[in-house]
Biotite code that builds the C-alpha atoms (Angstrom):
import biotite.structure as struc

atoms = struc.array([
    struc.Atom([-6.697, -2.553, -4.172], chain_id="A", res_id=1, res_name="UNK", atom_name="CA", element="C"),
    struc.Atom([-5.514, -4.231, -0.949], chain_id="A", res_id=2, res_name="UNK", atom_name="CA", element="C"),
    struc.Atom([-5.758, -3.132, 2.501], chain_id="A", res_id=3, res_name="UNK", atom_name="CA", element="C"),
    struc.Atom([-2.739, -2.003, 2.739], chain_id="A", res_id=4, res_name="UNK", atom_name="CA", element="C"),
    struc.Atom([-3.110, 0.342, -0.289], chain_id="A", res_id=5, res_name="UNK", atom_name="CA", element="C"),
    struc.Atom([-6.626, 1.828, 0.576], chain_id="A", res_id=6, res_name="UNK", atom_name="CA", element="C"),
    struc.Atom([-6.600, 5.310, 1.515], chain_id="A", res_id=7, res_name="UNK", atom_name="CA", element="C"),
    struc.Atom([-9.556, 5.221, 3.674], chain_id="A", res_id=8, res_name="UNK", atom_name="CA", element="C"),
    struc.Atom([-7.925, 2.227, 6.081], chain_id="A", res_id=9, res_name="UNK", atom_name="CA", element="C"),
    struc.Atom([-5.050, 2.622, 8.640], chain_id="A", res_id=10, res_name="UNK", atom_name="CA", element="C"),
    struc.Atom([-1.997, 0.866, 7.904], chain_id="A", res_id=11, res_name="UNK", atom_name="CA", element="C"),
    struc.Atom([0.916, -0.651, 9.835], chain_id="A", res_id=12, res_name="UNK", atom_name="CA", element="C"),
    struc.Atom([3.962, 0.430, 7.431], chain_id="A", res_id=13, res_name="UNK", atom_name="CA", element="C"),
    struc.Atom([7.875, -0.701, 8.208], chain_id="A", res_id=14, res_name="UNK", atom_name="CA", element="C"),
    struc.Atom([10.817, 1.839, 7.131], chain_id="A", res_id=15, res_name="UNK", atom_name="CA", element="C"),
    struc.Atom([12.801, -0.520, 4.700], chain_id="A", res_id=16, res_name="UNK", atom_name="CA", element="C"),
    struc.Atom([15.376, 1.124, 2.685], chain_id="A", res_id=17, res_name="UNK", atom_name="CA", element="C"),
    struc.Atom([14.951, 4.746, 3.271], chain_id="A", res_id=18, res_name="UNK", atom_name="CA", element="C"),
    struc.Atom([11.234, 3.960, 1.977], chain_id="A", res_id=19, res_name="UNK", atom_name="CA", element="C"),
    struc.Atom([7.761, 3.211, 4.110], chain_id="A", res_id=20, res_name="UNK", atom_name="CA", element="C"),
    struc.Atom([6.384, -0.302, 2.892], chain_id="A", res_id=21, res_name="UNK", atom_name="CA", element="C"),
    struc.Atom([2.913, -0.755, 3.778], chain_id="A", res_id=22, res_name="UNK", atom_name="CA", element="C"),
    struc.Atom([2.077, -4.167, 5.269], chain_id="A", res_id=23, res_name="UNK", atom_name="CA", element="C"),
    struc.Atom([-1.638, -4.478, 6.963], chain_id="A", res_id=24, res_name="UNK", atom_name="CA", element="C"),
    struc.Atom([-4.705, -2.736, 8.750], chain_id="A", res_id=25, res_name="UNK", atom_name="CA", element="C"),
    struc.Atom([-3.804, -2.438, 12.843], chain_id="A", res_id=26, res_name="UNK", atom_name="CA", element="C"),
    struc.Atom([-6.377, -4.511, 13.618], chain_id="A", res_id=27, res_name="UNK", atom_name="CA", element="C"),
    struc.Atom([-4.961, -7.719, 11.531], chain_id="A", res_id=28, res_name="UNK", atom_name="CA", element="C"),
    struc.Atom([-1.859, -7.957, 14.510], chain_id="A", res_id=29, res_name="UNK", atom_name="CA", element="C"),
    struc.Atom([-3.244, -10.050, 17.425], chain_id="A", res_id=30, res_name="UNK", atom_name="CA", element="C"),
    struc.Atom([-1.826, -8.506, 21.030], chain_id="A", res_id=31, res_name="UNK", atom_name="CA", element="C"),
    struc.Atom([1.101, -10.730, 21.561], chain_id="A", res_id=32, res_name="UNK", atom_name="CA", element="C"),
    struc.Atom([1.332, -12.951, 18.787], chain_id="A", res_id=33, res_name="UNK", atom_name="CA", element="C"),
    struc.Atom([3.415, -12.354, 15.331], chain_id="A", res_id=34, res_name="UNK", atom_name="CA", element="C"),
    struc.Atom([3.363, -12.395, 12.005], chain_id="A", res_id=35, res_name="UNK", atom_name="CA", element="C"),
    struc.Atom([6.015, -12.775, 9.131], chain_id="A", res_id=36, res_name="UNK", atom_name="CA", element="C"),
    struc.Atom([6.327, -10.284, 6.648], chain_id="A", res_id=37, res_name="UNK", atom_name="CA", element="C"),
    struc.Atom([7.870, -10.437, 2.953], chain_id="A", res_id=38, res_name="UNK", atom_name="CA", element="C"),
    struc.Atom([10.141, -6.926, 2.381], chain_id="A", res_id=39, res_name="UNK", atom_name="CA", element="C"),
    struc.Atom([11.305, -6.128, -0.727], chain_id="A", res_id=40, res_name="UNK", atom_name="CA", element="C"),
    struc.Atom([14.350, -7.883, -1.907], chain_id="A", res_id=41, res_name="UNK", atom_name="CA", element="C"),
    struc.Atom([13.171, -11.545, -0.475], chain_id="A", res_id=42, res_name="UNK", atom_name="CA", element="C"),
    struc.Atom([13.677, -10.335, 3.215], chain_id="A", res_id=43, res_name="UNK", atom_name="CA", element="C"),
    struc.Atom([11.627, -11.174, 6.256], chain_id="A", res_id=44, res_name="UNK", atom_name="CA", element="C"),
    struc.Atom([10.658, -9.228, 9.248], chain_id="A", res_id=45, res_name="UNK", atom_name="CA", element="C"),
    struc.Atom([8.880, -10.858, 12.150], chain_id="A", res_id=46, res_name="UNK", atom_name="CA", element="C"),
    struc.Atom([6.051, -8.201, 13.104], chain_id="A", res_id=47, res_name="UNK", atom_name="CA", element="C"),
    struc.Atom([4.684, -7.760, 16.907], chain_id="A", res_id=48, res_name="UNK", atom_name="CA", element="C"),
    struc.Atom([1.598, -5.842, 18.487], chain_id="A", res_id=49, res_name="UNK", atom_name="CA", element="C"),
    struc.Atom([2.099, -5.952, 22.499], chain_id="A", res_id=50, res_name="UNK", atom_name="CA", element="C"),
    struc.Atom([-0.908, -5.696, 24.869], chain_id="A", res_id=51, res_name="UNK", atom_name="CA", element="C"),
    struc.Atom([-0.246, -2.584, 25.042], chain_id="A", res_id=52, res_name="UNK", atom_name="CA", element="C"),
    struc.Atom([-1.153, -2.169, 21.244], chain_id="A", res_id=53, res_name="UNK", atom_name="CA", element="C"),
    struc.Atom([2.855, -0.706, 20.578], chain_id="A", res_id=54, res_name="UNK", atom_name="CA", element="C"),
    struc.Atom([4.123, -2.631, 17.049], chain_id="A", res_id=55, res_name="UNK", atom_name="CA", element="C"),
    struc.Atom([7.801, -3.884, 16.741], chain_id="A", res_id=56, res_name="UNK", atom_name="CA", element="C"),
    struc.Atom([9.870, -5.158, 13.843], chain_id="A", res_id=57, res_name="UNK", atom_name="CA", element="C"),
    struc.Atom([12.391, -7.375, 13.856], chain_id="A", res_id=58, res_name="UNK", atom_name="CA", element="C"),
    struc.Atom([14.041, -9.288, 11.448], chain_id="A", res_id=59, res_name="UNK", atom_name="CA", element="C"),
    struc.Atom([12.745, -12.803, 11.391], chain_id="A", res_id=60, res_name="UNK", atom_name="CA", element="C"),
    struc.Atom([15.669, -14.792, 10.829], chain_id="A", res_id=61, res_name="UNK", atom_name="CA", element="C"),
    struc.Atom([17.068, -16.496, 13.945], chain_id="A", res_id=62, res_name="UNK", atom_name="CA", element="C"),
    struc.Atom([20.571, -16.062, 13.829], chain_id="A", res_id=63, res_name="UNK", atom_name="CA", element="C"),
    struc.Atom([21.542, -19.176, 16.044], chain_id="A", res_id=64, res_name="UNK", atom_name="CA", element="C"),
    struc.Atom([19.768, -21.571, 13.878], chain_id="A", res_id=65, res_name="UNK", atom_name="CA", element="C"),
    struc.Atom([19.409, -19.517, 10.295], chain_id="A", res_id=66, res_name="UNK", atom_name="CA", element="C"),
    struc.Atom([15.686, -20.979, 10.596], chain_id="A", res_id=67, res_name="UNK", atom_name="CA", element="C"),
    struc.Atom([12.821, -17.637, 9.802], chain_id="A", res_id=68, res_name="UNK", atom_name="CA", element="C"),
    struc.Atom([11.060, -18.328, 13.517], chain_id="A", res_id=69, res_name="UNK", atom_name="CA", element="C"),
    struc.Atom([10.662, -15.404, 15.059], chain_id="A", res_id=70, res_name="UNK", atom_name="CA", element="C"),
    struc.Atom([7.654, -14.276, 14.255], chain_id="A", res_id=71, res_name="UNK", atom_name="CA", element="C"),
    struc.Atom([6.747, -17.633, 16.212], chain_id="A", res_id=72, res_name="UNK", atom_name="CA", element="C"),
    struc.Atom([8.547, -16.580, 19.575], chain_id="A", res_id=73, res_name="UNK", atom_name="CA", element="C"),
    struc.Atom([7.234, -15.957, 22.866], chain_id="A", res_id=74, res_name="UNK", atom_name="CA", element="C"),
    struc.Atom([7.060, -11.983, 23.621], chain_id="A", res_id=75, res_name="UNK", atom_name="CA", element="C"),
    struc.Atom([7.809, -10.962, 27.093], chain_id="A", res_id=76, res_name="UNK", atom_name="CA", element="C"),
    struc.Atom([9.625, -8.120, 28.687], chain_id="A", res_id=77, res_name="UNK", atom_name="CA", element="C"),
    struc.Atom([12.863, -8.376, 31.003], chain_id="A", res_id=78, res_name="UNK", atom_name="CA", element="C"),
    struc.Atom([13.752, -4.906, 33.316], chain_id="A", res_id=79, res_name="UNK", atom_name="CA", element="C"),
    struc.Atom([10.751, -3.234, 31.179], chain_id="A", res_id=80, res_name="UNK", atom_name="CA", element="C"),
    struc.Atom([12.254, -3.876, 27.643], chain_id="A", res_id=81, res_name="UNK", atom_name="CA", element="C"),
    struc.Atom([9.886, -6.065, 25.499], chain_id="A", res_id=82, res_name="UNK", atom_name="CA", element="C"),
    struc.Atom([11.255, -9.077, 23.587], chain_id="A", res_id=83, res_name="UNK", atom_name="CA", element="C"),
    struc.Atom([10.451, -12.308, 21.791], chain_id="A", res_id=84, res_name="UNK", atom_name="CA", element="C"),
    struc.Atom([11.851, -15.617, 22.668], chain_id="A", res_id=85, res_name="UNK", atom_name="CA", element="C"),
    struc.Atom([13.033, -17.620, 19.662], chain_id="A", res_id=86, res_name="UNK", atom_name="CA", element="C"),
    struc.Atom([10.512, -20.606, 19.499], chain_id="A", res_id=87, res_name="UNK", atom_name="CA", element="C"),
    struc.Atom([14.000, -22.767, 18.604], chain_id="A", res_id=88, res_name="UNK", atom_name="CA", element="C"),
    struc.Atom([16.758, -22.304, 21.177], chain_id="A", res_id=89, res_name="UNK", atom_name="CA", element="C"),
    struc.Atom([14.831, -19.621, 23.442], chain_id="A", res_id=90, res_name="UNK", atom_name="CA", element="C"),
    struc.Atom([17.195, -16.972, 23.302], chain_id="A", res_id=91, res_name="UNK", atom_name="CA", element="C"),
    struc.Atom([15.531, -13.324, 24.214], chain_id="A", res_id=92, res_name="UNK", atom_name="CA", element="C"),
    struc.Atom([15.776, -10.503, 21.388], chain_id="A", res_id=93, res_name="UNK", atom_name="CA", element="C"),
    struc.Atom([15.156, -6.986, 22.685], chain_id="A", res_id=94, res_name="UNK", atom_name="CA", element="C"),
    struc.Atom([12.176, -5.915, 20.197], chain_id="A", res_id=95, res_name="UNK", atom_name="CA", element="C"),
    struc.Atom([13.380, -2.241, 20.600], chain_id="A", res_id=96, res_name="UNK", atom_name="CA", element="C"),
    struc.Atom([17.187, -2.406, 19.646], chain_id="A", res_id=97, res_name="UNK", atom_name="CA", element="C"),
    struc.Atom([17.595, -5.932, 17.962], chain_id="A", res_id=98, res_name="UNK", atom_name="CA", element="C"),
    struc.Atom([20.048, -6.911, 20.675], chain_id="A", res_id=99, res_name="UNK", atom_name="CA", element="C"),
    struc.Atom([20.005, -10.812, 22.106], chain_id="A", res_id=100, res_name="UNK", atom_name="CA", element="C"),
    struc.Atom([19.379, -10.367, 25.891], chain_id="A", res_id=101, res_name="UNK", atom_name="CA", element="C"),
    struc.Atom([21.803, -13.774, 26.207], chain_id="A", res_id=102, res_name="UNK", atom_name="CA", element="C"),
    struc.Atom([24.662, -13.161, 23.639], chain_id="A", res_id=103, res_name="UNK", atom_name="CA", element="C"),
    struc.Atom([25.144, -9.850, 23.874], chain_id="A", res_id=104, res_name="UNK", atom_name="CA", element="C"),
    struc.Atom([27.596, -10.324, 20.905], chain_id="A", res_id=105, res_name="UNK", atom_name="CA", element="C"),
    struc.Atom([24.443, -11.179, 18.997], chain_id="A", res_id=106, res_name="UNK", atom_name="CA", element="C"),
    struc.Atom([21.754, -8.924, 17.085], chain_id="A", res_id=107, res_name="UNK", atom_name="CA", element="C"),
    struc.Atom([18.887, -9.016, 14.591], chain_id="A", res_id=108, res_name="UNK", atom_name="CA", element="C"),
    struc.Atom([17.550, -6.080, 12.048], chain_id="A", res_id=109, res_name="UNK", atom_name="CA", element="C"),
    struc.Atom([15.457, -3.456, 13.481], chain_id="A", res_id=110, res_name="UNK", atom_name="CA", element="C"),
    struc.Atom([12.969, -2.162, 11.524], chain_id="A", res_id=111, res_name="UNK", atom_name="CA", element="C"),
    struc.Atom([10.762, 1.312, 12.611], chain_id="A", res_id=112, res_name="UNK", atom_name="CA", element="C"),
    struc.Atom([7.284, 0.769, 12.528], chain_id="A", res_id=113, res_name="UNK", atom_name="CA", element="C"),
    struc.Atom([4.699, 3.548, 12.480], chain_id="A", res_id=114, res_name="UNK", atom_name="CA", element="C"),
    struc.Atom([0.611, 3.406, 12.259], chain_id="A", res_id=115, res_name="UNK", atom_name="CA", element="C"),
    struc.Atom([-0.803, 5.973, 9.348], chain_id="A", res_id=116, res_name="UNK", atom_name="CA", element="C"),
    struc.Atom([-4.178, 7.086, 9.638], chain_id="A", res_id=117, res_name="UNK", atom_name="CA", element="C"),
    struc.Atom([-6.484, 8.202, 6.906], chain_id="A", res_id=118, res_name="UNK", atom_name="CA", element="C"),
    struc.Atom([-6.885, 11.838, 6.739], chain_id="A", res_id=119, res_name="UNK", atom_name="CA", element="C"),
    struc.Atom([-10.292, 12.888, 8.056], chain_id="A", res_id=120, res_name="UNK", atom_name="CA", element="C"),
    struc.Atom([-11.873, 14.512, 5.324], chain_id="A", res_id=121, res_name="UNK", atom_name="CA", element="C"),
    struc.Atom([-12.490, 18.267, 5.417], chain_id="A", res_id=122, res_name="UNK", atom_name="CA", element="C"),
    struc.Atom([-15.908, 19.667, 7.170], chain_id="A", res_id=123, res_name="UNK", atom_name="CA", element="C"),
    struc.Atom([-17.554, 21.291, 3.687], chain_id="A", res_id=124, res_name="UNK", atom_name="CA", element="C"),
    struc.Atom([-17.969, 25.180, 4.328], chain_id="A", res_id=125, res_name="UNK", atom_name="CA", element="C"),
    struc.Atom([-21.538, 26.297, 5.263], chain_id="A", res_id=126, res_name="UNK", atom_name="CA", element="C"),
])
């Protein structure tokens, strides 16, 4: 059993498909930096934790280049909207909506992230 299948640890999960796919504790995502993650179907999505502890998913692909970098990118945040920075050409990609802050012409995959916690288990009756 992995982490990300334990019942008793929190998971970050991304909606892909219609279905929730479990991907690590909370914990695992450093503030700031981010991580590549394998979806189903040989997909990648580049997953962020801000300082603020808020996760965002984005797919990793750059679409200026067609190199899987943005998981590598600088985060930031530009009129309070947080992005990432592609490592390659430095365009900005609004981690919220997918859209690129300098070609507005110019989007990546979103993907919803959400936290599950384990269910506390019940007080026994006395």
């Amino acid at each position: 059993m992995t982490a990300a299948t334990d019942p008793t640890t929190a998971t970050v999960q991304l909606l892909v498909e219609g279905m929730w796919f479990p991907v690590c504790e909370p914990h695992l995502l450093e503030p700031g930096r981010g991580v590549a993650v394998l979806l189903p179907g040989g997909r990648q999505a580049a997953l962020f934790r801000d300082r603020a502890g808020t996760p965002y998913a984005i797919g990793n692909v750059d679409p200026f280049t067609g190199a899987s970098v943005l998981c590598r990118g600088l985060l930031g945040s530009a009129d309070g909207r947080p992005y990432v920075a592609s490592p390659l050409l430095k365009q900005r990609f609004d981690l919220v909506d997918g859209r690129c802050l300098d070609d507005e012409g110019v989007r990546v995959p979103v993907y919803p992230v959400r936290v599950v916690h384990p269910t506390e288990p019940a007080e026994p009756a006395g």
